[in-house]
C-alpha positions as CSV (number, residue, x, y, z in Angstrom):
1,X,23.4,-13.1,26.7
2,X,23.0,-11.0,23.6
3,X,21.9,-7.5,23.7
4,X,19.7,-6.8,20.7
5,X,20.7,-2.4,20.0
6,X,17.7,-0.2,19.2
7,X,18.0,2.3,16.9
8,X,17.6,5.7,17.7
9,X,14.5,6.5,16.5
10,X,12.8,3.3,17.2
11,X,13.8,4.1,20.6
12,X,12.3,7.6,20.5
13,X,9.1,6.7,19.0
14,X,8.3,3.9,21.5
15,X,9.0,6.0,24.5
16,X,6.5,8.5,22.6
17,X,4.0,6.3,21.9
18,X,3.9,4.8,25.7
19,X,4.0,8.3,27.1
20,X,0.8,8.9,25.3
21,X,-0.7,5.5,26.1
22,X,-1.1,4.6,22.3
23,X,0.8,1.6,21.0
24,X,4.0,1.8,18.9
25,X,4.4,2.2,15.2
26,X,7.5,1.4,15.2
27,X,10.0,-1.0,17.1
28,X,7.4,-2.6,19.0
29,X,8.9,-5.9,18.9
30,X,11.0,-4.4,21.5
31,X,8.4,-4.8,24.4
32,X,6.3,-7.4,23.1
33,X,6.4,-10.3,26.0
34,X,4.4,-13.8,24.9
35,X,2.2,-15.0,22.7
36,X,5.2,-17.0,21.9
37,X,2.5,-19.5,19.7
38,X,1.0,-17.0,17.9
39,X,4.3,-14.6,16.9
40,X,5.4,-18.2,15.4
41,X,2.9,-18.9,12.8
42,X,2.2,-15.0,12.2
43,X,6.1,-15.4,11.2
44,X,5.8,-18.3,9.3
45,X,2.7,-16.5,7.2
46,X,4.8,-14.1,6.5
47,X,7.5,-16.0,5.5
48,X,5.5,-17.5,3.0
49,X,4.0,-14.2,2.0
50,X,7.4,-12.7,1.1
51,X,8.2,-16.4,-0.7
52,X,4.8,-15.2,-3.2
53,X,2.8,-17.2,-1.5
54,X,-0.4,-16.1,0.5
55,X,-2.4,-16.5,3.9
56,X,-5.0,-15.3,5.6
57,X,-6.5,-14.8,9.8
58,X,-8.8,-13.6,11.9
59,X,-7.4,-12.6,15.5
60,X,-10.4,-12.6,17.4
61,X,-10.4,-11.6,21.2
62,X,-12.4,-9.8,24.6
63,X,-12.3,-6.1,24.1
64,X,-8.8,-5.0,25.6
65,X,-7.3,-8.5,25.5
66,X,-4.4,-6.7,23.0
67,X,-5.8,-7.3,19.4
68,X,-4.3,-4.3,18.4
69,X,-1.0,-4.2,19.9
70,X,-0.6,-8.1,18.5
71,X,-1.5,-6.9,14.7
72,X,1.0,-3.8,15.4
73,X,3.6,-6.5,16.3
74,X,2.9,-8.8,13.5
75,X,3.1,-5.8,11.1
76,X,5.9,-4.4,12.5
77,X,7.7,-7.8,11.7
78,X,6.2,-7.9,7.8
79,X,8.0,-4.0,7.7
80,X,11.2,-5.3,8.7
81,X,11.0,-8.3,5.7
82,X,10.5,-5.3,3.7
83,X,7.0,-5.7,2.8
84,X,4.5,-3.8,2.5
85,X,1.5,-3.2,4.6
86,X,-2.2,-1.5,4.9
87,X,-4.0,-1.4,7.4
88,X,-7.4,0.6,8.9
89,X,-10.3,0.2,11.5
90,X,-14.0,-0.7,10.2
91,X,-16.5,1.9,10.6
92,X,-20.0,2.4,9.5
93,X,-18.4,4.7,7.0
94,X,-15.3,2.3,6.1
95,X,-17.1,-0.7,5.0
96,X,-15.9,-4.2,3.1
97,X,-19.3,-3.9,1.5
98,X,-21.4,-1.3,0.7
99,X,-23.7,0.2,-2.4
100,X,-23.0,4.2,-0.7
101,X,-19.2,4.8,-1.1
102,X,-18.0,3.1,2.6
103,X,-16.1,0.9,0.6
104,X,-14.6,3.6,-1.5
105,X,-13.7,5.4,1.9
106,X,-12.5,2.0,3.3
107,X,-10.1,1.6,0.6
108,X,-8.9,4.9,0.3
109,X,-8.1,4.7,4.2
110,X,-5.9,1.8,3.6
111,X,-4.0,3.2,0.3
112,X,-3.1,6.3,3.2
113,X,-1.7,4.0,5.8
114,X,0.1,1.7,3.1
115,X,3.7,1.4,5.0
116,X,6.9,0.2,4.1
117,X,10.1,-0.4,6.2
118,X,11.5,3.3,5.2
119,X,7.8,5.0,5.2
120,X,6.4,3.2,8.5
121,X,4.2,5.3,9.6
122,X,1.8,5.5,5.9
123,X,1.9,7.3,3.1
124,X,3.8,4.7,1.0
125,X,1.7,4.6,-2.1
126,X,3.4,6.8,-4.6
127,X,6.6,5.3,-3.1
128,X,5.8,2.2,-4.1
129,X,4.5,3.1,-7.1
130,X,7.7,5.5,-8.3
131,X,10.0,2.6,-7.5
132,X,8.3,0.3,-9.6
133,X,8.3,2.7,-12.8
134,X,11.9,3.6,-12.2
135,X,12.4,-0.2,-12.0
136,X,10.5,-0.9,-15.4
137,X,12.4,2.4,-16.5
138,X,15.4,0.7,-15.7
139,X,14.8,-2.9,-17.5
140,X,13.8,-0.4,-20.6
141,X,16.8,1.5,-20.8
142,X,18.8,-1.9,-20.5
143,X,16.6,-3.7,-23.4
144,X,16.1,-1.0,-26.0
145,X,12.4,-1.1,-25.2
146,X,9.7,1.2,-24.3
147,X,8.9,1.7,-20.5
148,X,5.1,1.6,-21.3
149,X,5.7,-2.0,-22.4
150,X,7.9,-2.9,-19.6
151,X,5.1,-1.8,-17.3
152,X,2.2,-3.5,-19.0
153,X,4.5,-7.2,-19.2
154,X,5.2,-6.6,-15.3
155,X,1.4,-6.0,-14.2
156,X,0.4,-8.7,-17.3
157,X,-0.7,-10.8,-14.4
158,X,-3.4,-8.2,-12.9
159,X,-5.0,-8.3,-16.8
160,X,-7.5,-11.2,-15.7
161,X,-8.7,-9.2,-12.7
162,X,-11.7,-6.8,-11.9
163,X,-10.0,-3.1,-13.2
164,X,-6.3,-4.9,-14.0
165,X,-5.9,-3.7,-17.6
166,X,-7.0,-0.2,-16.3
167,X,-4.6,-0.2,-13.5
168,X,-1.9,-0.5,-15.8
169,X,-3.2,2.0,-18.0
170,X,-2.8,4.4,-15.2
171,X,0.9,3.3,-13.9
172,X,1.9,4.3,-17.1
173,X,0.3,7.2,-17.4
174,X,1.8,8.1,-14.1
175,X,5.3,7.8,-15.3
176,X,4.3,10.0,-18.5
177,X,2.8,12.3,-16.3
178,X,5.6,12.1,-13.5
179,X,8.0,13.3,-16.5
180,X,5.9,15.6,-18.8
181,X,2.6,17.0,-17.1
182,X,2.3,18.0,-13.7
183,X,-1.3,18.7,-13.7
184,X,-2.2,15.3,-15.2
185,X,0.3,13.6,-12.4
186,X,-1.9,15.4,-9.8
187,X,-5.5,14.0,-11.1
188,X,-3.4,10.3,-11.0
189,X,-2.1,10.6,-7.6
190,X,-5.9,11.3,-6.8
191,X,-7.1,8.2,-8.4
192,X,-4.5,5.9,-6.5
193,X,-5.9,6.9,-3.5
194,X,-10.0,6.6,-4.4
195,X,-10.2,10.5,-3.9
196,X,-10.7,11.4,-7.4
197,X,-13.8,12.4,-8.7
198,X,-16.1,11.9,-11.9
199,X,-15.2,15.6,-13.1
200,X,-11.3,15.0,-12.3
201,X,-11.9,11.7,-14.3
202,X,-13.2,13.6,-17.3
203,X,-10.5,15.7,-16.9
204,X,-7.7,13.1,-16.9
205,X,-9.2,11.4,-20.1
206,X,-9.1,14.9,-21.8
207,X,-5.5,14.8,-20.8
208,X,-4.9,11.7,-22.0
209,X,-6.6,12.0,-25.1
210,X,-4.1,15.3,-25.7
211,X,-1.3,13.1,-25.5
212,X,-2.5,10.6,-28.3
213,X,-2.8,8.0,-25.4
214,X,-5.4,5.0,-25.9
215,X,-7.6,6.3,-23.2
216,X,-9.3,3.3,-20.7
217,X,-13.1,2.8,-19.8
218,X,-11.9,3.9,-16.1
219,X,-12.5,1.2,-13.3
220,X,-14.5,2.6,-10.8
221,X,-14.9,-0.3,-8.1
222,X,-16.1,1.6,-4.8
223,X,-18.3,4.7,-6.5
């Protein structure tokens, strides 16, 4: 019989979590029993997922029939492939859908619960998003290239999408701003996570303008 080890603060954080009688963040794959069925093509979506492929469920269940702790466990799997997750609960003020700002708020929730397998328990945004400029700062220092065009041939595939030539525009402000101008790196980090607002907006075009930057007709999705 093989005895799987637990590391430490896996360990800590699920005897925690139980004391508390919330579910795990972390390591709860350790104490999840059945659903043997389910665990198996949750797997196999995310196999798929991390092969650049895509899927999509609903879990549906009774109030306390363990929705949560099942998403927790499927998550918690995605985190160990080393992908990346969001996550947050629908309210009347976090909406998919909305004309007042819930589906700002709803999307702003999920950029501050984005997780990784080192940041697990949210937070992960500008971690994700540093790593990919250092990457493209990288592959520019190897070509002889500038890392502003490294970053807009990576996200070249988001161009066709609602906001995707804007996005870009603002990775690659960030890494000028990450390197040169605190202030303007600020106002940035702000609009990653839907907080920013029309006069921090105005602000960041000044600051952009000040740096002889092509400034974009910002994407404003969930205003």
């Amino acid at each position: 019989m093989s005895v799987t080890r637990i590391r430490v603060k896996e360990r800590d954080a699920i005897i925690q979590s139980l004391k508390s009688g919330v579910t795990p963040r972390i390591g709860i794959q350790h104490i999840q029993v059945g659903r043997v069925n389910e665990i198996t093509a949750l797997h196999q979506d995310i196999e798929r997922i991390a092969d650049g492929g895509a899927s999509f469920r609903l879990i549906i269940g009774e109030y306390g029939s363990g929705k949560t702790f099942f998403l927790s466990v499927v998550r918690s799997i995605a985190l160990e492939k080393k992908l990346v997750t969001v996550s947050a609960d629908l309210s009347p003020d976090r909406r998919i859908h909305s004309s007042g700002g819930q589906a700002r708020n709803l999307y702003s929730e999920l950029m501050k619960n984005m997780s990784t397998r080192n940041k697990p328990d949210g937070n992960a945004l500008l971690s994700v998003v540093e790593r990919f400029v250092t990457e493209a700062r990288k592959e520019a220092d190897a070509n002889g290239s500038l890392v502003s065009s490294v970053i807009h041939k990576r996200l070249a595939a988001l161009s066709d999408m609602v906001g995707g030539y804007d996005f870009a525009k603002v990775i690659d402000a960030f890494w000028r701003g990450h390197e040169q101008d605190k202030s303007l790196f600020r106002i940035l980090c702000k609009y990653l996570f839907s907080e920013v607002a029309v006069q921090a907006v105005t602000e960041l075009d000044n600051k952009a303008a000040h740096c002889h930057t092509p400034v974009p007709q910002w994407h404003r999705p969930f205003l």
